[in-house]
C-alpha positions in Angstrom: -58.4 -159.0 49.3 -59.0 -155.0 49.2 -55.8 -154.7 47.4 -56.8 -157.0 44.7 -60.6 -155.1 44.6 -59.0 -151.9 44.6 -56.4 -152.9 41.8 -59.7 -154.5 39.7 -61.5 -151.5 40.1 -59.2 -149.2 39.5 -58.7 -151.2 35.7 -62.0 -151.9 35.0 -63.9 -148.6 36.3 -61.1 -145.6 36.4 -63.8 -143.1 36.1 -65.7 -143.9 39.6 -66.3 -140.9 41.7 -65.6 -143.7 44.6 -64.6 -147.0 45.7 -66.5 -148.9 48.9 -65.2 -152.2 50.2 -67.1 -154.5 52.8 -68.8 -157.3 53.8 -72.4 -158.8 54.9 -72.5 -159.6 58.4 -75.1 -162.3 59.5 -77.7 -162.9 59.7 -78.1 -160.7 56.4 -75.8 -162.8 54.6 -77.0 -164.9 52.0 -74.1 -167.2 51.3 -71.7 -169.2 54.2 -67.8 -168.1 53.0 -66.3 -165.3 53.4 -66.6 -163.2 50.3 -65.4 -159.2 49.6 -68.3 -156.6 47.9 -66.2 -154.4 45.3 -68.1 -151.1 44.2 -67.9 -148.1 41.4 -69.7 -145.7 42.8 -72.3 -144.7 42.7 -74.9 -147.2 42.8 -76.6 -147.5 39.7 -79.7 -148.4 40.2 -79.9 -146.3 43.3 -81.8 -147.8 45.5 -79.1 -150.8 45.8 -77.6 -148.6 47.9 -79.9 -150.0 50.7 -79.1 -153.7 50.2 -75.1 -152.6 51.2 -76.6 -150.2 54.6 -74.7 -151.0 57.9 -77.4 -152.0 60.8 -74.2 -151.3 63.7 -74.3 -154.3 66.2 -77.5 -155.2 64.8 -75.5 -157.0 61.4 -75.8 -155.4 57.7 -72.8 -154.6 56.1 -69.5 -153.6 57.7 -66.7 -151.4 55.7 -63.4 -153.7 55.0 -61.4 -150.8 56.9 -63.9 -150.8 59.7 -63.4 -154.8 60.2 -60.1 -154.5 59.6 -59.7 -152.4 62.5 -61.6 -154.8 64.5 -60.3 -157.9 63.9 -56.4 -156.3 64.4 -54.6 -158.2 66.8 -53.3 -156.4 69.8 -49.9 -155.6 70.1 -48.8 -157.0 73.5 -45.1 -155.4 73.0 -46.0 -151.8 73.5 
């Protein structure tokens, strides 16, 4: 999925100063599947910024990388 985003952003807004990647965690999600935020940054308006903060355990939104690195499964032959 961040491969895809990044490729889409990449054609469609080459002139970003930065790309973020990430998902809502409940209970701030709005909708029930599984769906990846996409940005050009920076947030225009600017106070959407707030809408994609990260609450820690508490929920919010968590990077893809940061999931990514949770969700990895553990390597039992090292």
């Amino acid at each position: 999925m961040v491969k895809i985003g990044q490729s889409l952003l990449q054609r469609d807004a080459p002139g970003a100063v930065e790309y973020r990647f990430g998902f809502h965690q409940p209970p701030f999600n709005s909708v029930s599947h599984l769906h990846l935020h996409c940005f050009a940054l920076p947030y225009i308006p600017r106070w959407k910024k707030i809408k994609y903060l990260s609450f820690g355990p508490l929920g919010g939104f968590i990077e893809a990388d940061d999931l990514l690195k949770k969700i990895k499964p553990i390597d039992n032959n090292s």
